[in-house]
C-alpha positions, 0 to 999 in steps of 0.5 A: 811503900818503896814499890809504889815510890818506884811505880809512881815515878816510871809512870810520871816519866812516862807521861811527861815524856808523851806530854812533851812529844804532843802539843798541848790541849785541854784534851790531852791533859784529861785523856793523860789524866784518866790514864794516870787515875787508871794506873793508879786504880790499879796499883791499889787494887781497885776498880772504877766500880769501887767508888772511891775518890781520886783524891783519896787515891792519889792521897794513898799512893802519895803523889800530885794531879798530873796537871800540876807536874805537867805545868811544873815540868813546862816552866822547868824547861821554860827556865832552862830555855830563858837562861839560854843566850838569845843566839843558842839554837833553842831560842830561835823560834822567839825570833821567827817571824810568822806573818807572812805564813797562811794559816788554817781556818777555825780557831789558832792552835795554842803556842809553846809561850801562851800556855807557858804564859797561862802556867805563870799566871795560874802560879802567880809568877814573874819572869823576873825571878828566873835569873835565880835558879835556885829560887824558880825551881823552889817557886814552880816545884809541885811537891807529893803529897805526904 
C-alpha cells in the first residue's frame, strides 16, 4: 500500500507541475487525464482491454479525478495570490490594462481569472472567505478516496 501512496503522489506532482506550465483548456485536461488513467491501468496490472471501470481503479489505488486536484490546485494558489498586497509583483497583471492590445481572430483564449471564476462557481464559493486560510484550504481540499 505504501508503494502506490508514493507512486500516486509523484504522478499527481507531475502532472500538476505540467498543468501549471500550460494554459488551460478543456483539451489539456482530457489528454492529462487519460495519461493519469493509463498510469493508474498500469500500477494495478491492467490493460485498457480488461474492461474495468476508472472509478473502480481510482477507487483501488485510493486517489481523485485529476480534474478535481487540478481545480484544488488553482483556487490554492488563487488564495496565495489574493493575500498578496496589491503593489506585490504577482498582483500586477490584475492592473494591466489590455484594451489597446489587437487580438487574433476566432473565439478569445480562457484568462487565469475566467477559469479560477468557473472553479468557485463549480465549488459554490465566495471570495469572501479567503482572508480565512485555514478555512479556504479546508472549503477548496479534494480529499482521496479512502
Amino acid at each position: 500500500m505504501a508503494e502506490g501512496k508514493v507512486l500516486s503522489d509523484c504522478y499527481y506532482a507531475s502532472f500538476v507541475i505540467w498543468h501549471r506550465m500550460l494554459g488551460y483548456k478543456q483539451s489539456h485536461a482530457q489528454k492529462m487525464s487519460v495519461a493519469v488513467m493509463r498510469m493508474l491501468y498500469w500500477m494495478c496490472g491492467n490493460t485498457r482491454k480488461d474492461n474495468v471501470r476508472n472509478e473502480y481503479i481510482r477507487t483501488k489505488k485510493d486517489v481523485a479525478s485529476i480534474e478535481e486536484k487540478m481545480r484544488e490546485n488553482r483556487l490554492r494558489w488563487f488564495g496565495h495570490v489574493r493575500c498578496r498586497p496589491t503593489d506585490a509583483p504577482v498582483r500586477r497583471e490584475e492592473r494591466i490594462n489590455l484594451g489597446q492590445v489587437k487580438r487574433a481572430q476566432g473565439r478569445p483564449k480562457k484568462t487565469w481569472m475566467e477559469v479560477i471564476q468557473q472553479d468557485i462557481e463549480a465549488k459554490c464559493l465566495s471570495e469572501g472567505i479567503l482572508l480565512d486560510r485555514n478555512g479556504w484550504r479546508k472549503l477548496i481540499h479534494v480529499p482521496d478516496p479512502s
